[in-house]
VEXDREN-679404 format. One record per residue: x, y, z of N, C-alpha, C in turn; residue in one letter. Coordinates in steps of 0.1 Angstrom, whole numbers, plus 5000, padded with zeros to 4 digits. Atoms other than C-alpha are relative to their C-alpha. Layout:
XYZXYZXYZA
...
***
This chain:
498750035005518477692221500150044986X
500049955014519577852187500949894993X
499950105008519977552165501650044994X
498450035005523777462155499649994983X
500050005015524277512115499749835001X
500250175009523877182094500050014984X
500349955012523777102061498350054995X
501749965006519777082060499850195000X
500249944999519977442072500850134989X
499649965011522477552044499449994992X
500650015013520677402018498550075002X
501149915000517477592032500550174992X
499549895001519577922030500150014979X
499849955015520577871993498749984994X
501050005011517277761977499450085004X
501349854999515478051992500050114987X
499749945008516878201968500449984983X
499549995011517478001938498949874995X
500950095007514277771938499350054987X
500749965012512477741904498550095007X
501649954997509578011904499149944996X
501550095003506777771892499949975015X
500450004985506977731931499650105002X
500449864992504278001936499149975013X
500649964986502078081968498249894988X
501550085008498977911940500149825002X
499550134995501077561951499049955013X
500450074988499577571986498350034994X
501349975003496077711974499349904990X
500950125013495477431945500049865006X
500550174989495377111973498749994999X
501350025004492676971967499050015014X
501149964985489477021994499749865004X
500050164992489076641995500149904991X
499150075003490476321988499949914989X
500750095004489776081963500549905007X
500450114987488975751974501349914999X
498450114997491375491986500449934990X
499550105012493475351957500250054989X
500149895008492675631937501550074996X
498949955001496675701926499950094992X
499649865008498276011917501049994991X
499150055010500075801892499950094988X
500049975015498776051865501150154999X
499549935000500876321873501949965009X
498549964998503576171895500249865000X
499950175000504575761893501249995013X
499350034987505775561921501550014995X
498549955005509275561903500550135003X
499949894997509475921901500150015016X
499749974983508875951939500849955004X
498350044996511075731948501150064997X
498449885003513875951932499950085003X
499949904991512776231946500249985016X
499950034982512476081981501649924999X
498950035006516175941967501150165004X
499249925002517176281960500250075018X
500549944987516076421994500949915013X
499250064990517976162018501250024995X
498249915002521076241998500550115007X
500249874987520776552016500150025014X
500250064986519776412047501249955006X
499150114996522476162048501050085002X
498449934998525076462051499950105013X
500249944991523476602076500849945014X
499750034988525076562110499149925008X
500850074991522276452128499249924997X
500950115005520976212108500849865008X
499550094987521675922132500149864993X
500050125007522575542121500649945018X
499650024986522975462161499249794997X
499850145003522975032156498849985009X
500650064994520774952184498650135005X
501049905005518175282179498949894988X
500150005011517875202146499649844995X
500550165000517474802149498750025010X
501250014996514974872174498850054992X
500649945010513075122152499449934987X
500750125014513074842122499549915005X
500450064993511774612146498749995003X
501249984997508474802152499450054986X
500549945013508374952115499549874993X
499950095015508774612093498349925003X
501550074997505274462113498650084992X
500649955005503674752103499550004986X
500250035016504874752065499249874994X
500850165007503674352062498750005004X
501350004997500274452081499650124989X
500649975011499774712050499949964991X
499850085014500674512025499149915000X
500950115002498374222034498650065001X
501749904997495174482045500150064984X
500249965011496074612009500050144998X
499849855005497174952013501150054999X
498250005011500874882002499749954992X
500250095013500174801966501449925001X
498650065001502974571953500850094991X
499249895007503874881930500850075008X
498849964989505075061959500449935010X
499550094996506174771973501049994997X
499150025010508474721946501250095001X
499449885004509375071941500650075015X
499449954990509475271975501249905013X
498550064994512475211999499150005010X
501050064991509775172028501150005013X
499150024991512575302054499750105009X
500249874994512575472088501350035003X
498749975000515175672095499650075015X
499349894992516975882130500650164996X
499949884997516976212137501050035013X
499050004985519776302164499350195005X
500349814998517276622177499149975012X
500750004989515476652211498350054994X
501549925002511976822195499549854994X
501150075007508876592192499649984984X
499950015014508776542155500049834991X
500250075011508376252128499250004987X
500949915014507676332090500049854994X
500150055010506976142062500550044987X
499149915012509176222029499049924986X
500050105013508476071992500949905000X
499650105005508975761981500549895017X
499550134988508675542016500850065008X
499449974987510875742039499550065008X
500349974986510275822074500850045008X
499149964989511976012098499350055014X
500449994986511876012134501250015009X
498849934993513376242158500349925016X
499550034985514876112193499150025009X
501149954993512876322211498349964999X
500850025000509976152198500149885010X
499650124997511375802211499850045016X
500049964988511775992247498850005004X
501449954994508676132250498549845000X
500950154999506875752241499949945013X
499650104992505975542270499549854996X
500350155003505275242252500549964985X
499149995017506575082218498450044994X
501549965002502475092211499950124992X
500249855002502675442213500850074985X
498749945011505975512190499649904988X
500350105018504475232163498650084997X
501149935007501275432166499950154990X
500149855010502775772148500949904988X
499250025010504975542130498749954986X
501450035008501175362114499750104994X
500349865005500375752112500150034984X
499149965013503175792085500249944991X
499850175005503275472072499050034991X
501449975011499775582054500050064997X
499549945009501075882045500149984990X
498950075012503075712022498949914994X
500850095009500775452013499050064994X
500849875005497975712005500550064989X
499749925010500275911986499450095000X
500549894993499276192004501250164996X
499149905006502876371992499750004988X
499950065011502576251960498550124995X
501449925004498476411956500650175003X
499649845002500276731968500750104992X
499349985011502876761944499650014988X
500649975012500776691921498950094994X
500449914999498776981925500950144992X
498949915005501177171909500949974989X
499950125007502177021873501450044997X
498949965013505177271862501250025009X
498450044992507877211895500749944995X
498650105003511277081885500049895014X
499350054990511876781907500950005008X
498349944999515276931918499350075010X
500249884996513377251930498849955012X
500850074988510776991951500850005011X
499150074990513476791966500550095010X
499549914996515377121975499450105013X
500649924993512577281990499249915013X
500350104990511477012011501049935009X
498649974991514876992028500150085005X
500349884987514577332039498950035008X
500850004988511377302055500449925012X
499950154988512476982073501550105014X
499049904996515577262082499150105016X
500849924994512977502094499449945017X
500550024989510877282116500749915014X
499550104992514077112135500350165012X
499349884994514477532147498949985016X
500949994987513477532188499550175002X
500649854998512477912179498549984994X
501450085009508977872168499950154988X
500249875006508878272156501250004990X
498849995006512278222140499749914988X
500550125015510877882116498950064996X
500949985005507778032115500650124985X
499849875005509578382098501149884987X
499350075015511578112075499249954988X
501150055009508377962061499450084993X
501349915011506678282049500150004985X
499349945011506878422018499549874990X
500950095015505478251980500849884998X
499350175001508077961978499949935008X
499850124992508477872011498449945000X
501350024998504777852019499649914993X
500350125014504377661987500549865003X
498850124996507377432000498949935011X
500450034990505377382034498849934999X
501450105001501977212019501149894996X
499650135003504476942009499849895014X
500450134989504376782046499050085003X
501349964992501176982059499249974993X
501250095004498476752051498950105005X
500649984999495176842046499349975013X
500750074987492676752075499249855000X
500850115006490776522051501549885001X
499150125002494076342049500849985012X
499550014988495176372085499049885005X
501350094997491876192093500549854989X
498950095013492875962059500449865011X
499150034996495475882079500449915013X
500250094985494575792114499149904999X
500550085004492075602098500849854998X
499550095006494175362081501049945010X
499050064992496975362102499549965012X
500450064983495075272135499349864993X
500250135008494074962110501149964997X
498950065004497574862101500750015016X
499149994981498574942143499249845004X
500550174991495974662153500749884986X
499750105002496674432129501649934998X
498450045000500474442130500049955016X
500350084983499674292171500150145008X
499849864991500474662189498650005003X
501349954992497774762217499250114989X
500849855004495375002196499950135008X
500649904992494975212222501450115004X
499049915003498175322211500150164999X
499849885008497175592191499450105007X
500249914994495175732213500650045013X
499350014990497175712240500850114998X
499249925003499875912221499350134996X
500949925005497376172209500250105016X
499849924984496776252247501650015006X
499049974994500376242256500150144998X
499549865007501276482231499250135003X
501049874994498276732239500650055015X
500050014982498876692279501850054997X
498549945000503376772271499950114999X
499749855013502477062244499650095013X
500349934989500777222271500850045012X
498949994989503077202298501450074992X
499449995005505777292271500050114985X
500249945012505277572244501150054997X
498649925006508977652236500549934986X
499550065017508977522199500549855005X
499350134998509777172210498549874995X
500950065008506477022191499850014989X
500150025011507277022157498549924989X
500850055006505176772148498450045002X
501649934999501976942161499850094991X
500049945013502677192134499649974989X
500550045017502576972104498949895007X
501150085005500076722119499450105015X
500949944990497776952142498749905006X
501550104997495176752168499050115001X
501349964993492076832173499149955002X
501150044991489076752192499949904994X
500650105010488076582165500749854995X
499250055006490776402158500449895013X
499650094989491376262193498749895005X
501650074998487376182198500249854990X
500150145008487575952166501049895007X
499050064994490775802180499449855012X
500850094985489175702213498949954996X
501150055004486075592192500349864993X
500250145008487875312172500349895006X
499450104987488675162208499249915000X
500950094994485774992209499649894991X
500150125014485774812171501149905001X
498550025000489474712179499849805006X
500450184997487874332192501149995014X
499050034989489874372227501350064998X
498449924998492874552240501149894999X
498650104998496274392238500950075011X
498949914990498374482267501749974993X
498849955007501874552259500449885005X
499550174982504074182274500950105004X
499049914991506274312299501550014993X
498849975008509374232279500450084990X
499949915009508474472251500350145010X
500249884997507674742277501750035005X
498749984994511274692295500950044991X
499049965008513074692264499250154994X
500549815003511175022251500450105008X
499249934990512475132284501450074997X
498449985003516075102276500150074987X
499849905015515475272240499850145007X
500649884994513675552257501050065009X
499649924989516475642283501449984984X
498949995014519475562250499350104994X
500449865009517375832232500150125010X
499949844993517276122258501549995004X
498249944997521276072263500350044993X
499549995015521776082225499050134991X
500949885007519276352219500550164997X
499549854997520876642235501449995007X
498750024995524576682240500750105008X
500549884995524076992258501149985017X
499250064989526876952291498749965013X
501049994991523877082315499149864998X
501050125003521476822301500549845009X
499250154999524076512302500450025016X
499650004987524876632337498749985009X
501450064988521276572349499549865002X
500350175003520976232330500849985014X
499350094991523676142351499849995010X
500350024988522276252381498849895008X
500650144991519975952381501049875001X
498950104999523175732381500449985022X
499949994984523375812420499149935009X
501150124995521975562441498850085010X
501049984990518475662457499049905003X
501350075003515475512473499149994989X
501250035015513475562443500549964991X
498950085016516275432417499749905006X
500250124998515775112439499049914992X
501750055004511875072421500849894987X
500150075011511874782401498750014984X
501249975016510274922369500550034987X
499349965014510875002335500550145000X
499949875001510875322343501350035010X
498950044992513875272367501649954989X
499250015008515575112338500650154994X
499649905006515375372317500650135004X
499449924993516375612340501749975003X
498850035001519675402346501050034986X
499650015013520175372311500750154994X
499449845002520275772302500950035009X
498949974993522375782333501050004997X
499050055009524975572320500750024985X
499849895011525175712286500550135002X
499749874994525076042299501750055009X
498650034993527975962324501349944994X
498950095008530075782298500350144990X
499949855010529576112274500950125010X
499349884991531076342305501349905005X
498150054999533976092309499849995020X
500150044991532276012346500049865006X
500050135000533175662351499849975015X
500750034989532175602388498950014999X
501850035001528875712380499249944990X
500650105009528775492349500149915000X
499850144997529775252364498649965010X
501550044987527075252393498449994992X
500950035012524375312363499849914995X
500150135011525075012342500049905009X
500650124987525174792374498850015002X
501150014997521974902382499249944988X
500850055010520674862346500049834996X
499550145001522374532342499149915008X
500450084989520874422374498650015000X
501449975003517074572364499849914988X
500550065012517374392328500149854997X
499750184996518974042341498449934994X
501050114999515373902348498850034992X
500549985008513974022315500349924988X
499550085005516173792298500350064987X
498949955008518373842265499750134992X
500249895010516474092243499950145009X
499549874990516774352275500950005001X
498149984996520274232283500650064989X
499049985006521774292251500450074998X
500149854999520974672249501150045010X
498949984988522674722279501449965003X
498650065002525674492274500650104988X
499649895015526274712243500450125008X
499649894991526275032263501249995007X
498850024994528574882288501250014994X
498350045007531274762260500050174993X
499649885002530375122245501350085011X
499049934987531775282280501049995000X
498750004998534675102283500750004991X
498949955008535975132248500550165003X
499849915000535275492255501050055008X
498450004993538075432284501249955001X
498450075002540475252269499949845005X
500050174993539774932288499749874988X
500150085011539774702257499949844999X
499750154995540774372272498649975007X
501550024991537674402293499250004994X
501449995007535174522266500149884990X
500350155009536474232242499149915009X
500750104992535673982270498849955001X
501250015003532374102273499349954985X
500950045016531474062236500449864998X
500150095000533273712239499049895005X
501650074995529873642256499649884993X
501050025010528273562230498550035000X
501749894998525073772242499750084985X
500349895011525873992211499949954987X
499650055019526673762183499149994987X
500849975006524973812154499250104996X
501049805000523174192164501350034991X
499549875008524474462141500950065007X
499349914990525374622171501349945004X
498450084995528074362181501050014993X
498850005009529474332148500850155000X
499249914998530374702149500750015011X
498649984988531774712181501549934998X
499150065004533674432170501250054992X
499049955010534974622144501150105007X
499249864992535774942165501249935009X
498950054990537974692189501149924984X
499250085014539574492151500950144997X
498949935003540974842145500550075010X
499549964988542374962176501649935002X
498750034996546174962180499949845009X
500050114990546874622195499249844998X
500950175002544074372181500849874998X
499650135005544474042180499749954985X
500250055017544973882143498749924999X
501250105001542773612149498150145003X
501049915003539873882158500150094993X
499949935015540774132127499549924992X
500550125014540173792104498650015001X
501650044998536973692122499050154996X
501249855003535474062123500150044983X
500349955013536474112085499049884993X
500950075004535173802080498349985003X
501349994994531873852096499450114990X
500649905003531374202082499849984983X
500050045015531874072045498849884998X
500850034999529173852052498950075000X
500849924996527174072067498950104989X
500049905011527374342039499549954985X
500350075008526574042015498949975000X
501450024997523273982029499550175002X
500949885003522574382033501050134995X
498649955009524774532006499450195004X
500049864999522874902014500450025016X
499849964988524074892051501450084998X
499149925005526575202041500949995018X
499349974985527775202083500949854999X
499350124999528674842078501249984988X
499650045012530374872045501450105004X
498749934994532975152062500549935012X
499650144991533374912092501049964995X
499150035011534874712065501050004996X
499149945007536774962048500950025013X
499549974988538275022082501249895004X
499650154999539074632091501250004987X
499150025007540474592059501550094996X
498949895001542974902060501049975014X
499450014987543774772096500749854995X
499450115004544874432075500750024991X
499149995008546874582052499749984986X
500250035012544574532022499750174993X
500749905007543974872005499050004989X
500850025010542574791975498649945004X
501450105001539674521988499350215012X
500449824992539174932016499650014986X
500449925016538875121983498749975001X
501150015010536274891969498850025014X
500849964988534474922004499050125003X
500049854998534975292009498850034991X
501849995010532775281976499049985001X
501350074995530175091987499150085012X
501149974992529475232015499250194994X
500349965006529475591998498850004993X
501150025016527075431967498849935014X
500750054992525275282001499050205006X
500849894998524175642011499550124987X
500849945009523275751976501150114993X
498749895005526775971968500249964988X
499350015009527475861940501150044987X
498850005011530276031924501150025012X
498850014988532375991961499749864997X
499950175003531175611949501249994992X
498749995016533175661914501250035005X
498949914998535875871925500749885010X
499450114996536775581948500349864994X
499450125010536575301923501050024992X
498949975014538575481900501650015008X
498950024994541175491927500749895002X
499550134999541175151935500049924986X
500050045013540675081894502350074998X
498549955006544175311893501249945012X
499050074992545975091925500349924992X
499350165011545674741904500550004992X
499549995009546474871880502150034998X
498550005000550174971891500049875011X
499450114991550074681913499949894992X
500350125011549074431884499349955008X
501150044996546274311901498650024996X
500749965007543974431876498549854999X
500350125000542874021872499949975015X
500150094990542773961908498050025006X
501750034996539273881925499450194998X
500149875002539174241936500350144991X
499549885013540574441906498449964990X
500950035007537774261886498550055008X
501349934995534774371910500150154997X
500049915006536374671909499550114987X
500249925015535974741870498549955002X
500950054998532574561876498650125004X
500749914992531274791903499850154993X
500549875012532075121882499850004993X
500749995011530775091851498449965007X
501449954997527275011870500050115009X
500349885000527575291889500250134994X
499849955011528675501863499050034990X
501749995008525275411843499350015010X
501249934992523575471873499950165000X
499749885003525175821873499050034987X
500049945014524975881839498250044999X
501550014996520675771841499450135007X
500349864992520176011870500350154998X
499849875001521976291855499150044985X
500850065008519876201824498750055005X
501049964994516976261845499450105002X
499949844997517576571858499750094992X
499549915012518576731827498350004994X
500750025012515276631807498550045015X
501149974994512976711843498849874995X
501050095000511476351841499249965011X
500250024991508776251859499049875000X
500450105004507575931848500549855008X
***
């Protein structure tokens, strides 16, 4: 399949051509041969600060991409298996509290069918859908997340970068966006022929770890997999998946074999630390069911492809073998249902989500609620609104992330009831008060409140969520709007005119700082 434009793929296109040349082909050649020892930071050349702004500058980028995914109940599951990991580094001591402090320590969605998950600067992680699919256990999908997670704590980008003293920051960030461009291409001859050449190449040791630090890597992280509670036998578990697919599958759809290559060696140790690990942990069956349900929500949302979504759906059709009470039964319903809700098939999403409903019942709430979500997905998707409120008047959802947006999406729909517009603005202004970077929640918001007739408190929203994904002069440019409403409305003094003037003047000195930065090529 020849990859749909994006922005990552534009912004590859221009810097081919307009990266600083201190990005020479001597970038990939001056990595070091091996590692210094654990702890050993590459604070002398690049500080945890610094990377963070570069791994800063780099998701700004990201975040405009299309397929960067903020899918509510993905993305809650995903932090669910990451945040055990982060507090099992931190306490084994290989999250200092500097980059504790400093890195954003986030994983992020990928909306892409190819096997893949990288590690960026400054704490971010990205992970593609198609990795989520291809997992059969959360074990498995926490064991590449461990992988990356030490990346980062290692400072394994950070030692590479710093291999190289006289890069502009700008001309990193830039060029590490078009790799990430490169390896989402399902042509492998097509990415390969994008990488050649003295810049890119140079670009491409930024995620292609050494071997010393791939090793590093599985080291550590299969030490922060057991002691965050996940089975160990995760990692090797996923090691063999991935080997046993790639094989069956050579059409560029293993990205991540690229930048993290197995070998023998690499799987042997794997299966070698099985036996220090003090006992396997089996997975409980409630994790496995709900990993189910992620795993069949990721191959709907992966590929939007008609042919594809028309196969999901062909497990929506009742067979003997859809009867099997298993996880793997779930998940099969589950991409059904999705799949059949995306083709506007409502008989057969309907018979899907009965089944899934009826497989997740006696798993009890943290399976139901996935699926109740789906459901009220569906039927907003048909108009049926009276019906999908109902359901959320459950109270199965209250409190998920995922509810409150639905909530919203029905608060602004021709026809809401007042009393549910109050509650859901009221909820989400809470919400957003306890996680002021949730940028999806902060347009929610701006949404609700435009559906109440407040413009101005929208405005200051619209900003937020904007200054939530790192934009900051679509932040400004919005305050100054809602700075130039109060102003003809004399509400300059009201609650919201005053956050207003509040809000932009700090981001305005945040601006100012970062462009500050730039200009002077700091890396301190």
């Amino acid at each position: 399949m020849t990859p749909r434009p994006s922005v990552l793929a534009l912004v590859l296109a221009s810097l081919l051509t307009t990266a600083p040349m201190s990005l020479g082909v001597a970038w990939a050649a001056q990595a070091p041969s091996s590692l210094p020892s654990l702890g050993d930071a590459a604070s002398e050349d690049l500080t945890v600060g610094a990377e963070r702004r570069l791994g800063d500058r780099i998701m700004r980028e990201i975040r405009r991409d299309p397929d960067w995914l903020d899918d509510a109940l993905l993305q809650d599951y995903l932090d669910g298996l990451w945040q055990p990991l982060v507090a099992a580094a931190q306490s084994r001591g290989d999250l200092s509290d500097d980059q504790k402090t400093h890195f954003a320590l986030q994983a992020f969605l990928v909306r892409d069918r190819s096997i893949n998950a990288f590690a960026l600067p400054g704490g971010y992680v990205g992970v593609h859908l198609g990795l989520i699919a291809l997992t059969g256990t959360r074990d498995e999908l926490a064991a590449v997340l461990a992988h990356e997670l030490s990346h980062v704590t290692q400072r394994h980008i950070a030692r590479n970068i710093a291999s190289s003293r006289r890069q502009s920051m700008l001309g990193v960030a830039s060029m590490i966006v078009g790799i990430l461009a490169a390896s989402r291409s399902q042509n492998v001859d097509a990415a390969n022929a994008v990488i050649v050449g003295g810049q890119a190449a140079a670009a491409q040791g930024q995620l292609n770890f050494s071997r010393d630090m791939e090793r590093e890597a599985d080291r550590v992280g299969f030490g922060v997999l057991d002691a965050s509670g996940y089975a160990p036998e995760g990692m090797a578990g996923m090691f063999d998946r991935m080997q046993y697919a790639s094989r069956l599958n050579d059409a560029g759809q293993f990205p991540y074999l690229r930048t993290h290559p197995l070998t023998s060696e690499r799987i042997a140790e794997a299966r070698g630390r099985l036996g220090t690990a003090g006992g396997r942990k089996a997975t409980p069956s409630a994790a496995q069911w709900l990993h189910a349900v992620m795993q069949g929500r990721a191959r709907a949302l992966m590929d939007g492809r008609t042919q594809t979504l028309t196969r999901l759906a062909g497990g929506g059709v009742p067979t003997a073998a859809a009867a099997a009470q298993t996880p793997e039964a779930l998940s099969t319903a589950c991409a059904a249902a999705m799949a059949a809700t995306r083709l506007k098939d409502w008989r057969v999403a309907d018979a899907a989500l009965a089944r899934a409903k009826a497989l997740a019942a006696p798993q009890g709430e943290a399976v139901q609620r996935p699926v109740l979500v789906m459901q009220v997905e569906s039927l907003l998707e048909r108009g049926q609104t009276a019906e999908a409120a109902r359901v959320l008047s459950g109270g199965v959802l209250d409190g998920s992330r995922a509810g409150l947006l639905l909530a919203a999406r029905l608060a602004t729909l021709a026809g809401a009831e007042a009393t549910l517009v109050a509650r859901t603005r009221e909820d989400l202004q809470t919400w957003v008060a306890l996680h002021p970077g949730d940028g999806s929640a902060w347009l929610a918001l701006a949404q609700v409140q435009e559906r109440q007739g407040a413009p101005l408190a929208a405005l200051r929203a619209h900003a937020e969520a904007r200054h939530a994904e790192g934009d900051l002069s679509g932040a400004v440019d919005r305050l100054r709007a809602g700075q130039r409403l109060a102003r003809s409305q004399g509400a300059v003094e009201s609650v919201e005119g005053v956050i207003i003037e509040s809000r932009l003047k700090a981001i305005e000195q945040q601006r100012r700082i970062e462009m500050e930065q730039e200009r002077n090529g700091q890396r301190e």
